[in-house]
Structure formats: C-alpha cells, structure tokens
BALO-381984 format. One record per residue (C-alpha): residue number from 1; x, y, z. Coordinates in steps of 0.5 Angstrom, whole numbers, plus 500, padded with zeros to 3 digits. Each point is the difference from the previous one (the first is absolute). Layout:
<recs>
+-----+-----+-----+-----+
| num |   x |   y |   z |
+-----+-----+-----+-----+
| NUM |   X |   Y |   Z |
...
+-----+-----+-----+-----+
</recs>
This chain:
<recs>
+-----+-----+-----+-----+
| num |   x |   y |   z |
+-----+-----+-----+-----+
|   1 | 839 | 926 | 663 |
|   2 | 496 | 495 | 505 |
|   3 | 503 | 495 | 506 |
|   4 | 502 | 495 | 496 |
|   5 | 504 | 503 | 494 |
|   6 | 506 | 502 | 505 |
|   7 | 504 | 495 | 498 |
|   8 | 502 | 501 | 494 |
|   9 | 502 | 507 | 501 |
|  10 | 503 | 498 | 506 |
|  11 | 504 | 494 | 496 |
|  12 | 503 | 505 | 496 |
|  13 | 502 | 505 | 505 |
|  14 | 504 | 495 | 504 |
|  15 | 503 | 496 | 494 |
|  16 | 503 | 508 | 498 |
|  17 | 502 | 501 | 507 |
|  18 | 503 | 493 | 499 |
|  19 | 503 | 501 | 494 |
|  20 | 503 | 508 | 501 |
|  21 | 503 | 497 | 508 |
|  22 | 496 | 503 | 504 |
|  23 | 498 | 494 | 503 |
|  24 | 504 | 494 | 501 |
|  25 | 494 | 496 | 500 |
|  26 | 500 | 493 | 498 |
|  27 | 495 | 498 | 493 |
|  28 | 495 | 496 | 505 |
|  29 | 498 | 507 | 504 |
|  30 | 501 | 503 | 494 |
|  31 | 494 | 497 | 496 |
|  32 | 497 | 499 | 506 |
|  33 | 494 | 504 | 499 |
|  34 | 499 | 496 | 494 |
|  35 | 500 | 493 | 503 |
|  36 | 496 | 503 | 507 |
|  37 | 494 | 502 | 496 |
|  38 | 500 | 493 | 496 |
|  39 | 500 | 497 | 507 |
|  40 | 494 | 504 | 502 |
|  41 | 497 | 499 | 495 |
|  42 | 500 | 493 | 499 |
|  43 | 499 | 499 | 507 |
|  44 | 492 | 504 | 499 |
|  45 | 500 | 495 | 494 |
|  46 | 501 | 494 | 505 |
|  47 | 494 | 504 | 505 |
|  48 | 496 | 501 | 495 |
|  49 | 500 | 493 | 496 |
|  50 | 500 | 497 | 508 |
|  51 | 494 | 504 | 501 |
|  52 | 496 | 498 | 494 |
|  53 | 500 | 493 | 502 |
|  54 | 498 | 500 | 507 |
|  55 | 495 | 504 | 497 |
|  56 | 497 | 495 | 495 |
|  57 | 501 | 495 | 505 |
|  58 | 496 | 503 | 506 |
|  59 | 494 | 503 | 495 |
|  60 | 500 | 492 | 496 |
|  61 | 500 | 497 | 506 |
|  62 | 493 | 499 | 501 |
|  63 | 498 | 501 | 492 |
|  64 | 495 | 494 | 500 |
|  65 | 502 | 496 | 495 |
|  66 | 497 | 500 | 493 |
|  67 | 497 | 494 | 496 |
|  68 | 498 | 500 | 494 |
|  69 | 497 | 494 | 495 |
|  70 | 505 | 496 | 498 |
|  71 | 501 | 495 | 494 |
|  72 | 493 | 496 | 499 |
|  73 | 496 | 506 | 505 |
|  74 | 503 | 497 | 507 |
|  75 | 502 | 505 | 505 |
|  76 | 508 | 500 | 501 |
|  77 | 505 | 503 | 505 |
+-----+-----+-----+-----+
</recs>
C-alpha cells in the first residue's frame, strides 16, 4: 500500500469506530481523511497547473516571431 491510499482504510476505520460509539466524533472528522487528501490534491494540481504557465511564459518570451506568406505571398505578422 502506498502513502497516498491510506485514506480510505482509514475513512473506514473512523466511520466504524463512528458507528460501533467508540468515538463520538463529529461526521466532518470523521470523513476527514477523505476531504484532506482532495485538499492536497487539488492543491498539487494548482501548483502544477501555476507552474506550467509560468514555464510556457519564460521559455516563449523571447521565441522570435514566426512569419510566414500570407495571401498574395507578403509577409504578415
């Protein structure tokens, strides 16, 4: 089992100690587990997706402009 699929054994665990009256916990801490690992994965996804752009910015910042023929054979921009 890798570090990213405790969350489910663990929802499982909690929400049968939940349910037997072992723990009186609320149903958020509860289900926790599940909604903090949606949390921290949608945050890498944010990263992820914040970094990308800032890479496409800085490597086509100073990509020479293409030109290329346009109708009747001029140079366009």
């Amino acid at each position: 089992m890798d570090g990213g699929s405790i969350a489910v054994p663990l929802t499982i665990l909690f929400i049968i100690l939940k349910v037997t009256g072992v723990i009186t916990w609320s149903w958020v801490w509860v289900l926790s587990p599940l909604w903090i690992s949606l949390a921290l994965g949608l945050l890498g996804l944010v990263a992820f997706l914040l970094i990308a752009v800032i890479m496409v910015k800085v490597l086509h910042k100073d990509r020479p402009t293409l030109k290329v023929p346009g109708p009747a054979g001029r140079l366009t921009r």
